[in-house]
Backbone as XML, in Angstrom:
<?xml version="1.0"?>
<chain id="A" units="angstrom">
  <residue number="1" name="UNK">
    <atom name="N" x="-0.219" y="-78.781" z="119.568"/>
    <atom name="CA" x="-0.798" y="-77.615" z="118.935"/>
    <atom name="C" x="-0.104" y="-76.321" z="119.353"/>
  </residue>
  <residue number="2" name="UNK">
    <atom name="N" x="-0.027" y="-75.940" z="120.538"/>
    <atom name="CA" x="0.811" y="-75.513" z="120.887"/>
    <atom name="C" x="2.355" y="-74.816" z="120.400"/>
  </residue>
  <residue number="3" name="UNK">
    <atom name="N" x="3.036" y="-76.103" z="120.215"/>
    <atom name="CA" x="4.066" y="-75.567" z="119.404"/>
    <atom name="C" x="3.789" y="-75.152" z="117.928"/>
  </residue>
  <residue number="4" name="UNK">
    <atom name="N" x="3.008" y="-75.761" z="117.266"/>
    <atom name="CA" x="2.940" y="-74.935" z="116.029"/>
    <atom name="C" x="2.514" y="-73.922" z="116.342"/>
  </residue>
  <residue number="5" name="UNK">
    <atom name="N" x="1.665" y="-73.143" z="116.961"/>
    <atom name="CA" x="0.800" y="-71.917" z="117.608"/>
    <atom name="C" x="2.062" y="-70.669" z="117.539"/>
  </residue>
  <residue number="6" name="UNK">
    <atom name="N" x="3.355" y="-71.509" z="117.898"/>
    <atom name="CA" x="4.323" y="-70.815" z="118.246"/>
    <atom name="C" x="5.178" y="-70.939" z="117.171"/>
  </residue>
  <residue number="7" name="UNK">
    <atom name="N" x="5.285" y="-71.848" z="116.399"/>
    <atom name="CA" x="6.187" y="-71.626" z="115.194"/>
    <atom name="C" x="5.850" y="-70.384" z="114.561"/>
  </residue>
  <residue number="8" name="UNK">
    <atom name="N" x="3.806" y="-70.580" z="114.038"/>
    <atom name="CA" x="3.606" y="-69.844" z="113.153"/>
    <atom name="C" x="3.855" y="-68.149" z="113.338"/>
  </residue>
  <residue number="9" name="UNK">
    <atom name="N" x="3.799" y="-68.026" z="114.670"/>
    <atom name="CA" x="3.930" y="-66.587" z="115.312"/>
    <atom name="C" x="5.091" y="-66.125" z="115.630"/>
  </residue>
  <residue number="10" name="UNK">
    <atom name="N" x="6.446" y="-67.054" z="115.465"/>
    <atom name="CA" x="7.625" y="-66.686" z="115.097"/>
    <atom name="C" x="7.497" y="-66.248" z="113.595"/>
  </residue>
  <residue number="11" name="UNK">
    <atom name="N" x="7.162" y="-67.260" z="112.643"/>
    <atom name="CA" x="7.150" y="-66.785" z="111.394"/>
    <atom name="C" x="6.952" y="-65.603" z="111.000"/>
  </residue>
  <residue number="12" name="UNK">
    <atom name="N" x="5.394" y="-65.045" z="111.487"/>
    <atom name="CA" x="4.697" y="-63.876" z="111.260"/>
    <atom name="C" x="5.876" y="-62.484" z="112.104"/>
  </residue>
  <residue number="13" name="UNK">
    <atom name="N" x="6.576" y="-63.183" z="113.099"/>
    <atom name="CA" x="7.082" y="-61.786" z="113.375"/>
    <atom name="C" x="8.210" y="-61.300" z="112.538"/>
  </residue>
  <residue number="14" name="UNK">
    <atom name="N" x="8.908" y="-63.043" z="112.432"/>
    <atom name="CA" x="9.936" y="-62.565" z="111.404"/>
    <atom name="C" x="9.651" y="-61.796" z="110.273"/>
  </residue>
  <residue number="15" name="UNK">
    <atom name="N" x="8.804" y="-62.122" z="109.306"/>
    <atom name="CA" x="8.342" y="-61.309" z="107.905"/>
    <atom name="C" x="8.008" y="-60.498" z="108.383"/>
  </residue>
  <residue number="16" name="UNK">
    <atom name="N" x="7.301" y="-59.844" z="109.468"/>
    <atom name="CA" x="6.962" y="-58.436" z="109.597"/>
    <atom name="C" x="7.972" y="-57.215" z="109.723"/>
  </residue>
  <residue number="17" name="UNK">
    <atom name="N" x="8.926" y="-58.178" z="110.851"/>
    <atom name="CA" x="9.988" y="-57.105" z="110.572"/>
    <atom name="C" x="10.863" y="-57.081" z="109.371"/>
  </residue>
  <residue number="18" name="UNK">
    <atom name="N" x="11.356" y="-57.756" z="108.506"/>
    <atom name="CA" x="11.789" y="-57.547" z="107.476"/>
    <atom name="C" x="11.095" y="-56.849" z="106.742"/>
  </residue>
  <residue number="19" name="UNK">
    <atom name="N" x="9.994" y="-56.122" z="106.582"/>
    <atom name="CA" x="8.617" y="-55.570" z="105.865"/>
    <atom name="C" x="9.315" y="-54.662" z="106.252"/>
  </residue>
  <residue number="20" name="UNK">
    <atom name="N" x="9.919" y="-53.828" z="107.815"/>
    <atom name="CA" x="9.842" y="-53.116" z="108.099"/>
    <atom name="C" x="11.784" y="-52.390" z="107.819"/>
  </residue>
  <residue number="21" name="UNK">
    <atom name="N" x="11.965" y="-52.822" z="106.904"/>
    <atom name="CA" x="13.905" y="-52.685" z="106.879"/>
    <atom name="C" x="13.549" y="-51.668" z="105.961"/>
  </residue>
  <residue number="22" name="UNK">
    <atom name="N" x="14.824" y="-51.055" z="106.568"/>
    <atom name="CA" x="14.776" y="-49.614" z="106.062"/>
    <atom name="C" x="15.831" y="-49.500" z="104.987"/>
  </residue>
  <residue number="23" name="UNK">
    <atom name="N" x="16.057" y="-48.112" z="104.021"/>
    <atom name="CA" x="17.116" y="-48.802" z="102.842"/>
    <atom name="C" x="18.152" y="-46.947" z="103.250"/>
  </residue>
  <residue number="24" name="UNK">
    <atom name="N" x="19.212" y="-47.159" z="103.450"/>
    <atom name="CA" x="19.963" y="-45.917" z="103.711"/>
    <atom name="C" x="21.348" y="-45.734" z="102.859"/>
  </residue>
  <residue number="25" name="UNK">
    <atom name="N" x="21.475" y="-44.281" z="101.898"/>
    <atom name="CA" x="22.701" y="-44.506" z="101.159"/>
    <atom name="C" x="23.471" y="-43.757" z="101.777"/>
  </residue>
  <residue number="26" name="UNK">
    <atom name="N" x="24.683" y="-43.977" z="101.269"/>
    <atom name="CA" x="26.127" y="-43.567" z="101.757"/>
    <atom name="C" x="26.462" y="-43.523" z="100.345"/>
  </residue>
  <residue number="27" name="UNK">
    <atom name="N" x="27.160" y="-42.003" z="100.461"/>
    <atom name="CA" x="27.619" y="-41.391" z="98.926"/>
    <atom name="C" x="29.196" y="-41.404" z="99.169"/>
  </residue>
  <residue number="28" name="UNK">
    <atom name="N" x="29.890" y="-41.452" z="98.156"/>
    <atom name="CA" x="31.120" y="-41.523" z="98.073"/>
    <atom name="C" x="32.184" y="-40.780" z="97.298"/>
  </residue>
  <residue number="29" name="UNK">
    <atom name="N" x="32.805" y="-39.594" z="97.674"/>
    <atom name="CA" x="32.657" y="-38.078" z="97.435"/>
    <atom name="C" x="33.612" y="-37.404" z="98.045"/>
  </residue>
  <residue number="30" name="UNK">
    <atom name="N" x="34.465" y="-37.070" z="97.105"/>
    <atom name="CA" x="36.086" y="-35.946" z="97.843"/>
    <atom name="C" x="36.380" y="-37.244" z="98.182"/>
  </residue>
  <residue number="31" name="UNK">
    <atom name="N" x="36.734" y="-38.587" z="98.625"/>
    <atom name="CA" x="37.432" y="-39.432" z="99.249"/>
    <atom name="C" x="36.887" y="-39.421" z="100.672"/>
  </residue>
  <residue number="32" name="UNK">
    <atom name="N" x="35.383" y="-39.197" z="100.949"/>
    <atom name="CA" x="34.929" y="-39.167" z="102.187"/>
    <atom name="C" x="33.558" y="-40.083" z="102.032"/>
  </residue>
  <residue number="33" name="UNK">
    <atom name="N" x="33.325" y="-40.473" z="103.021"/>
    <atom name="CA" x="31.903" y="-41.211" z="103.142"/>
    <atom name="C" x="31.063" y="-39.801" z="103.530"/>
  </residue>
  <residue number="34" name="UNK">
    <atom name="N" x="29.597" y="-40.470" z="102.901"/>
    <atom name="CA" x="28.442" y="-39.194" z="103.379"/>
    <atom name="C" x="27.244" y="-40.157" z="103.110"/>
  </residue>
  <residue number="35" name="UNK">
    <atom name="N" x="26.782" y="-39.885" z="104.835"/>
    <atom name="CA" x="26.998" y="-39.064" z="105.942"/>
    <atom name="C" x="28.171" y="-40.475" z="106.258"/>
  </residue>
  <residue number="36" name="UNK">
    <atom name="N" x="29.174" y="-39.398" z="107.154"/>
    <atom name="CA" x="30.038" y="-40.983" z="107.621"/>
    <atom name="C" x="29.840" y="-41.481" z="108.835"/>
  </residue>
  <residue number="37" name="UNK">
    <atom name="N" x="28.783" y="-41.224" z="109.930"/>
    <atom name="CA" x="28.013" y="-42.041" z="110.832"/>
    <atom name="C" x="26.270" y="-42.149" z="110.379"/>
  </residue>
  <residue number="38" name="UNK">
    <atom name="N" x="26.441" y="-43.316" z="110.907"/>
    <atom name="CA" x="24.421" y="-43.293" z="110.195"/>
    <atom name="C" x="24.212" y="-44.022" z="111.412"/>
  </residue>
  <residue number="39" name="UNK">
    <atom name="N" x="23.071" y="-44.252" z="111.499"/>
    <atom name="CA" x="22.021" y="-45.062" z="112.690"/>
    <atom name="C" x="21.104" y="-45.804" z="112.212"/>
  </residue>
  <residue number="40" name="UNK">
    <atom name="N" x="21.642" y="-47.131" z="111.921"/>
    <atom name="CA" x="20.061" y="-48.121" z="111.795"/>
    <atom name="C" x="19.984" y="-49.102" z="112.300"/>
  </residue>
  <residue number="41" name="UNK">
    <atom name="N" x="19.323" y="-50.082" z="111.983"/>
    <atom name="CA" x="18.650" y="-51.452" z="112.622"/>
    <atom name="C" x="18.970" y="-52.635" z="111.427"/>
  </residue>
  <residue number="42" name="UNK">
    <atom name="N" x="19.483" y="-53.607" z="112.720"/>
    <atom name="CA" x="19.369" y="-55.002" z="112.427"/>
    <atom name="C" x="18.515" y="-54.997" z="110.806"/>
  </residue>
  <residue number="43" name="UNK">
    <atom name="N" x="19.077" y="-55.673" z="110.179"/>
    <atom name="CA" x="18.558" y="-56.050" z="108.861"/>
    <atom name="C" x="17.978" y="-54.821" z="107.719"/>
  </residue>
  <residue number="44" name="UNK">
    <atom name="N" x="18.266" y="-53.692" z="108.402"/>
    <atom name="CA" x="18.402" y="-52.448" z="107.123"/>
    <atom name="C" x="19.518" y="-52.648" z="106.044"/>
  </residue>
  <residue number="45" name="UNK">
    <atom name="N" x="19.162" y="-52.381" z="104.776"/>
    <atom name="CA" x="20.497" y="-52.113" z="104.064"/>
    <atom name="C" x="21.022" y="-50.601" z="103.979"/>
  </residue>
  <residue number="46" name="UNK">
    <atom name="N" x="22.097" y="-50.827" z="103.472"/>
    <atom name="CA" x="22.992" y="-49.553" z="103.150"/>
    <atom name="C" x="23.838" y="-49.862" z="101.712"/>
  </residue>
  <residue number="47" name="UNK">
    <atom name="N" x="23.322" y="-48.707" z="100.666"/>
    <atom name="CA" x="23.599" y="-48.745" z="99.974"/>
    <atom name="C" x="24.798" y="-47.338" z="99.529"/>
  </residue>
  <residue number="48" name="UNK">
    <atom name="N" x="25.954" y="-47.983" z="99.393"/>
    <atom name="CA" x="27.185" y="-47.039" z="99.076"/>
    <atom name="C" x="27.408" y="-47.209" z="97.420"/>
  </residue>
  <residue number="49" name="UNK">
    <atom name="N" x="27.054" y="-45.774" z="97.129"/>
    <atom name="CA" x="27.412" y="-44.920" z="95.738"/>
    <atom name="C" x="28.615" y="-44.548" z="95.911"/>
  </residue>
  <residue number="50" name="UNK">
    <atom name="N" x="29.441" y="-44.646" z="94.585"/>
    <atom name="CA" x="30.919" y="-44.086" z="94.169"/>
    <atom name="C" x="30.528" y="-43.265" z="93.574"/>
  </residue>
  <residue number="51" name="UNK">
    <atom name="N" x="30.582" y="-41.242" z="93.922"/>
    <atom name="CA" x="30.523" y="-40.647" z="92.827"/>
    <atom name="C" x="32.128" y="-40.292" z="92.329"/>
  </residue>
  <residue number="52" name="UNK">
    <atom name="N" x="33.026" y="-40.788" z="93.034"/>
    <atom name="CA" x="34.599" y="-40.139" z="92.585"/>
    <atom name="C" x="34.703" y="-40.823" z="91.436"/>
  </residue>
  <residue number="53" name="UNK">
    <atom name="N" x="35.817" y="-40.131" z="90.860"/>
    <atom name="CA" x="36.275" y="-41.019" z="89.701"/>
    <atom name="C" x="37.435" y="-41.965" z="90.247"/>
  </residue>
  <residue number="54" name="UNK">
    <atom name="N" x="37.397" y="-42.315" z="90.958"/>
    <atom name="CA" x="38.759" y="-43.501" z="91.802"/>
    <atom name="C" x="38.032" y="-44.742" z="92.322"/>
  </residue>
  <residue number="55" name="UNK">
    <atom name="N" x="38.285" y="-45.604" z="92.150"/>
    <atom name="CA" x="37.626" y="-46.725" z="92.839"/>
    <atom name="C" x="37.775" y="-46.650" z="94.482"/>
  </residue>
  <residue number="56" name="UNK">
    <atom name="N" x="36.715" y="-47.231" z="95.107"/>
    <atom name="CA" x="36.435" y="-47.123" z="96.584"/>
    <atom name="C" x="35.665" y="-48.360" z="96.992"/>
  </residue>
  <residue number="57" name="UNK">
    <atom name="N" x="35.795" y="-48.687" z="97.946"/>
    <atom name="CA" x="34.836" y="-50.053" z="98.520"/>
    <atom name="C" x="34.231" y="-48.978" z="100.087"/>
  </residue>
  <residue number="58" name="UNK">
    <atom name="N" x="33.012" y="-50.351" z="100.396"/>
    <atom name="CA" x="32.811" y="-49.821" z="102.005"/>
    <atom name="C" x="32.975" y="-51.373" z="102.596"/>
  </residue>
  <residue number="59" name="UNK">
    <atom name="N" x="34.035" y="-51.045" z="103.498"/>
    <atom name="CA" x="34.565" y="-52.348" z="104.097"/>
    <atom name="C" x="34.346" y="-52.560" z="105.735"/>
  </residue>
  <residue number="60" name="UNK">
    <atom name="N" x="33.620" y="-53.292" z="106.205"/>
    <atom name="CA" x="33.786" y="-53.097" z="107.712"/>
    <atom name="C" x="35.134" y="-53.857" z="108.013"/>
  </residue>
  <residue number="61" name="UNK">
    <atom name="N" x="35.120" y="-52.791" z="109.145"/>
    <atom name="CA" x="36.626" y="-53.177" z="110.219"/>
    <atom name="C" x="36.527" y="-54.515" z="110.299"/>
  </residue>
  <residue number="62" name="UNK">
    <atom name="N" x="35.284" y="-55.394" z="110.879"/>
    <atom name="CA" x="35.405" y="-57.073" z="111.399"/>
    <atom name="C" x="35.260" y="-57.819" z="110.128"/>
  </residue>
  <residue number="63" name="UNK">
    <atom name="N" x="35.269" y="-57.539" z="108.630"/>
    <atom name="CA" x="34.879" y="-58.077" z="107.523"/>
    <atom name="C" x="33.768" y="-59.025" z="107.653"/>
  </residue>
  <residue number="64" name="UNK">
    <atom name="N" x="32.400" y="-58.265" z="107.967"/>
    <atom name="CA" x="31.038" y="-58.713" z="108.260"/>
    <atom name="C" x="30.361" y="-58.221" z="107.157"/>
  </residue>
  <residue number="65" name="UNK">
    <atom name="N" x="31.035" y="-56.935" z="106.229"/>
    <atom name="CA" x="30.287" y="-56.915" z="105.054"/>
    <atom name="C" x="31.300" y="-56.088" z="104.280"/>
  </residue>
  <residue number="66" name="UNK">
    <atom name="N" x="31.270" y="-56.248" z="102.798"/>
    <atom name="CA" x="32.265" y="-55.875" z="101.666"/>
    <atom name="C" x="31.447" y="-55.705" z="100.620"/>
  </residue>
  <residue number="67" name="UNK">
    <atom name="N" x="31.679" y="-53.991" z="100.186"/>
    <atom name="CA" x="30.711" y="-53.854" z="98.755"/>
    <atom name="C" x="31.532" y="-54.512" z="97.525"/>
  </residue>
  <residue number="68" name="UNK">
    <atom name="N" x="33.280" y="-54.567" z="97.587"/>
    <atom name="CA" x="34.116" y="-54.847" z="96.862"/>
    <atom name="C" x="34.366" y="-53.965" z="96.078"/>
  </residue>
  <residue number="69" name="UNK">
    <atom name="N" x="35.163" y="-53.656" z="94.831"/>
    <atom name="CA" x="35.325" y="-52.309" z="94.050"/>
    <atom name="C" x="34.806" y="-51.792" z="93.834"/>
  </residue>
  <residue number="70" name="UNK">
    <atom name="N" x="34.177" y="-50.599" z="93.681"/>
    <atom name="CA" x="32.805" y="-50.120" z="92.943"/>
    <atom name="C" x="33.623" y="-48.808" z="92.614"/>
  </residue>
  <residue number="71" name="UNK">
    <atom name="N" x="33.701" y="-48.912" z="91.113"/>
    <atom name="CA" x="34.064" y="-47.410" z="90.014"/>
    <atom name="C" x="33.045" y="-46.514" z="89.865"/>
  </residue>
  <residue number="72" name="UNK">
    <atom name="N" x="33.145" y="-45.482" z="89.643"/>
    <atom name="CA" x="32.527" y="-44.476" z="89.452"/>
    <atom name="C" x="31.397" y="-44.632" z="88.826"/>
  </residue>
  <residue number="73" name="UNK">
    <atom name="N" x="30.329" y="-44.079" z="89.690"/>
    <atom name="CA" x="28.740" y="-44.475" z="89.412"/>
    <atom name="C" x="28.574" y="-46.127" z="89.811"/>
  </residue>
  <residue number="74" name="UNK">
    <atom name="N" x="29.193" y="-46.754" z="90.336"/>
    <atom name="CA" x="28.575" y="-48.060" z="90.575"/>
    <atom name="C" x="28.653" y="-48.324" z="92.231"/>
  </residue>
  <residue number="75" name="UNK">
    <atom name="N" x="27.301" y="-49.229" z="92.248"/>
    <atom name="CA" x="27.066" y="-48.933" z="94.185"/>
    <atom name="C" x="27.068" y="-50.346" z="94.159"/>
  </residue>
  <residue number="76" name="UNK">
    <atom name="N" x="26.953" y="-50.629" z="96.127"/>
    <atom name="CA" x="27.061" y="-51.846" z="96.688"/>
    <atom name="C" x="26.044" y="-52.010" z="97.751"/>
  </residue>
  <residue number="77" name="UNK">
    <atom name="N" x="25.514" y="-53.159" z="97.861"/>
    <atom name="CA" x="24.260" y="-53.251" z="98.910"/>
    <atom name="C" x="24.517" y="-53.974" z="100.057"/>
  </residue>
  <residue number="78" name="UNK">
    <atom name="N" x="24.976" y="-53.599" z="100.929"/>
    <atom name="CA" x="24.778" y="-54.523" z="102.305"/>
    <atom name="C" x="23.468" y="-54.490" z="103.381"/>
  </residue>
  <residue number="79" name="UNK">
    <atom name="N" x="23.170" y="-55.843" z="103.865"/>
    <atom name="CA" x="22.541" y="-55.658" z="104.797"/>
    <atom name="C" x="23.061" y="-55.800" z="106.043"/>
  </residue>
  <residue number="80" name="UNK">
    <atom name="N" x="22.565" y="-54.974" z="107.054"/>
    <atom name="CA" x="22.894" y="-55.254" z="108.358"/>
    <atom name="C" x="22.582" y="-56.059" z="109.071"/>
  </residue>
  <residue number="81" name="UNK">
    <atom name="N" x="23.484" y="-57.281" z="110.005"/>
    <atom name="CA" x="23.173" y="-58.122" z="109.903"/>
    <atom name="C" x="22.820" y="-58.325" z="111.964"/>
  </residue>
  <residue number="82" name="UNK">
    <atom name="N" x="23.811" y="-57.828" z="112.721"/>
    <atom name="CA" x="23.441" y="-57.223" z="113.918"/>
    <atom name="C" x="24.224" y="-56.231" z="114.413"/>
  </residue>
  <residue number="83" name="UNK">
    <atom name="N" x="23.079" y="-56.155" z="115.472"/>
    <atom name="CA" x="23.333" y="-54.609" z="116.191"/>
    <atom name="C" x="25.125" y="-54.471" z="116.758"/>
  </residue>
  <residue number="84" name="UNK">
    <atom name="N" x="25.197" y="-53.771" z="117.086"/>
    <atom name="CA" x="26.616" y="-53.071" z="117.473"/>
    <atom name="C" x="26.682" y="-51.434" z="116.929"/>
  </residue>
  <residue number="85" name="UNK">
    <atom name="N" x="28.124" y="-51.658" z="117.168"/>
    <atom name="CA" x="28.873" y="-50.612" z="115.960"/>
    <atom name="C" x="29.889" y="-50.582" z="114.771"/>
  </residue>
  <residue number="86" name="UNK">
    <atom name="N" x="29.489" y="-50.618" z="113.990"/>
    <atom name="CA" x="30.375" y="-51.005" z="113.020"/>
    <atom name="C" x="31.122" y="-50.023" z="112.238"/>
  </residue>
  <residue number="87" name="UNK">
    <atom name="N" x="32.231" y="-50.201" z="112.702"/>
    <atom name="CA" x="33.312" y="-49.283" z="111.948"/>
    <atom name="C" x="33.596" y="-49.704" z="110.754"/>
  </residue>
  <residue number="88" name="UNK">
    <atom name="N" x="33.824" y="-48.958" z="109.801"/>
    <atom name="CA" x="34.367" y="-49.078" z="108.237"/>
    <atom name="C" x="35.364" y="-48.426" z="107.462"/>
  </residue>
  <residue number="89" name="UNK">
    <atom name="N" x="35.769" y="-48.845" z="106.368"/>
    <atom name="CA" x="36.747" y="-48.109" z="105.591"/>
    <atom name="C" x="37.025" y="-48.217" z="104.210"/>
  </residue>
  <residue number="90" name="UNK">
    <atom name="N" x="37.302" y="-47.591" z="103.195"/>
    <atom name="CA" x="37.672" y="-47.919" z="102.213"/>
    <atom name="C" x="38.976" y="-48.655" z="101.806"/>
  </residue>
  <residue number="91" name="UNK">
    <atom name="N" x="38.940" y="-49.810" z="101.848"/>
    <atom name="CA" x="40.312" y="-50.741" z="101.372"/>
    <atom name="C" x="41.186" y="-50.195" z="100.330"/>
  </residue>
  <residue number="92" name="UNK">
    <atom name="N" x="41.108" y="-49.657" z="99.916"/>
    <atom name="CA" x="41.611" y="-49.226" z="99.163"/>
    <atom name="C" x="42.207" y="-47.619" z="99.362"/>
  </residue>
  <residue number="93" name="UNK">
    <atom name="N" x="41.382" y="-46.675" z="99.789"/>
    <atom name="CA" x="42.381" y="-45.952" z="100.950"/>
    <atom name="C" x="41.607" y="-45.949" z="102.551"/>
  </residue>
  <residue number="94" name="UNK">
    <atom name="N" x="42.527" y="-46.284" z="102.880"/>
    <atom name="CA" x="42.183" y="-46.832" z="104.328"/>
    <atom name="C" x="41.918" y="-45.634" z="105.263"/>
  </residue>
  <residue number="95" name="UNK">
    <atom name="N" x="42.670" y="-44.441" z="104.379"/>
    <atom name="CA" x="41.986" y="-43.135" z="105.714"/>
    <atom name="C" x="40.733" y="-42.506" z="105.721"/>
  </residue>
  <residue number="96" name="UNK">
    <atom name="N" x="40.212" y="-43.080" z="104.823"/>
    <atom name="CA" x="38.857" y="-43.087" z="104.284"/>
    <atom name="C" x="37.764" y="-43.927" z="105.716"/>
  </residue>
  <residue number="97" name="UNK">
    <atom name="N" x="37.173" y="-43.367" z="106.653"/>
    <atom name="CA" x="36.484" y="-44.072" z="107.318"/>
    <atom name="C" x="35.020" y="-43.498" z="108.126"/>
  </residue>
  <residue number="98" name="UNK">
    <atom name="N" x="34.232" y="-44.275" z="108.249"/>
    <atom name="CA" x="32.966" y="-43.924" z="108.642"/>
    <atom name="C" x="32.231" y="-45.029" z="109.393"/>
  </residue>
  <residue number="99" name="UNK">
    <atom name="N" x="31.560" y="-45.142" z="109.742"/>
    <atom name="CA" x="30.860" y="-45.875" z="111.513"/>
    <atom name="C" x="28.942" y="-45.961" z="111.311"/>
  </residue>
  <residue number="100" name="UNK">
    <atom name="N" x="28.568" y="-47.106" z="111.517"/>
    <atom name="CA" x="27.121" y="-47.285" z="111.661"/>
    <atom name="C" x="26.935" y="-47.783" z="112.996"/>
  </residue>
  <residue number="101" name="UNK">
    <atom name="N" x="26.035" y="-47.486" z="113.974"/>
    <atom name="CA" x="25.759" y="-47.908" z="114.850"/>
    <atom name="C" x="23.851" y="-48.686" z="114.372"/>
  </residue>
  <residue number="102" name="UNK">
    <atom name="N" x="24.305" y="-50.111" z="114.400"/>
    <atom name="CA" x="22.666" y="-50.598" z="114.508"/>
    <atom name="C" x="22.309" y="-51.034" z="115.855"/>
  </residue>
  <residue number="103" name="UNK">
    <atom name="N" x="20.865" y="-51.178" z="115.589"/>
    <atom name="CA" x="20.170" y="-51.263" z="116.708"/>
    <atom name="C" x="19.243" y="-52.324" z="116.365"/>
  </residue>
</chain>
């Protein structure tokens, strides 16, 4: 009994915190990320808007997440998957770069 006692109360914590993920955008603008450091948590997404007219991706440095092309007016959703810091860039121009630290 026991162990189920403990499954189910893993369960419940897991869904709670996912209840609790937060959703943060990153605009894409002059050839700059905005804001280009952010601060969130394990399993938040981040959603990056292209407003340029040039295609842009948001690419992390360790390729842990890739929005892939996104043209003007079209966005990409990643979730965060763990904590660190994650540096990023646009593949496409690479001096293009910005940093999330999750928690």
């Amino acid at each position: 009994m026991k162990t189920l006692s403990t499954v189910i109360l893993s369960a419940v914590i897991m869904l709670s915190s996912s209840a609790f993920a937060a959703q943060h955008n990153v605009q894409i603008q002059g050839m700059k990320f905005s804001p280009a450091n952010l601060n969130v948590a394990v399993g938040d997404t981040v959603v990056f808007t292209n407003m340029d007219g040039m295609p842009h991706t948001g690419t992390a440095n360790n390729k842990s997440f890739d929005t892939g092309i996104l043209n003007q007016g079209q966005s990409g959703t990643v979730t965060i998957a763990k904590a660190g810091v994650l540096a990023y860039f646009c593949a496409v121009h690479p001096s293009m770069k910005g940093q999330m630290t999750a928690k």
